[in-house]
N, C-alpha and C positions, 0 to 999 in steps of 0.2 A: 183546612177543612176538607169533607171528605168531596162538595162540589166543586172547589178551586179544581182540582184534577182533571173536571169536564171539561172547560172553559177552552172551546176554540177547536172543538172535539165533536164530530158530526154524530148524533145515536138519533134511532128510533123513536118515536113518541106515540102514543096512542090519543089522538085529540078525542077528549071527549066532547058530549051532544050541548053541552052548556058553556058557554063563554064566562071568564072569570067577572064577576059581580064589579069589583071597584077598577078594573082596566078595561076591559070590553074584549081584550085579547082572547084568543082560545086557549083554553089549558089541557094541560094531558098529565100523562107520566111514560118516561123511559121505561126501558126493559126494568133496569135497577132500580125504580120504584122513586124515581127524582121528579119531583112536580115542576114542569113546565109551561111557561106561559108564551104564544107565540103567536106573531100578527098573521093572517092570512083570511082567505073568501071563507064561508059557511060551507062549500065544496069540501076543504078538510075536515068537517067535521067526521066524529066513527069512524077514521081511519088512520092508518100506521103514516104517520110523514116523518121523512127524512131532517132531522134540524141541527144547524149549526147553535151549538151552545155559543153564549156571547157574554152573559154577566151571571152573578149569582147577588142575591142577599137573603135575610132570615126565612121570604118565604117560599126561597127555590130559584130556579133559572129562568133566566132570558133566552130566547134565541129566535132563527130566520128560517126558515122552509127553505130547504134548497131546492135551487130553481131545476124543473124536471119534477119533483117530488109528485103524484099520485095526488090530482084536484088541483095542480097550479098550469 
């Protein structure tokens, strides 16, 4: 699959202003247009954070704000 490839792989995220509905996580998308879900403060929101991809299933990635990243 075409996000196995990311997995364990640092990219960009765009967190957007609304946290996903059924996790509470914050979601974004990478440059490549990969929907991301990823824990962290309300600080990230509207901004580019640095994330380690960690899993994948049908509805996109997992992953961590690396630590330094811009709001942590």
């Amino acid at each position: 699959s075409f996000y196995e490839k990311f997995v364990g792989k640092t990219v960009e995220v765009l967190a957007e202003l609304v946290r996903d509905k059924k996790t509470g996580l914050l979601k974004g998308r990478s440059a490549n247009y990969i929907p991301v879900l990823l824990d962290g403060p309300d600080s990230l929101k509207n901004t580019i954070v640095k994330v380690q991809l960690a899993s994948y299933d049908e509805t996109g990635m997992t992953g961590a704000a690396v630590q330094g990243a811009q709001g942590l």
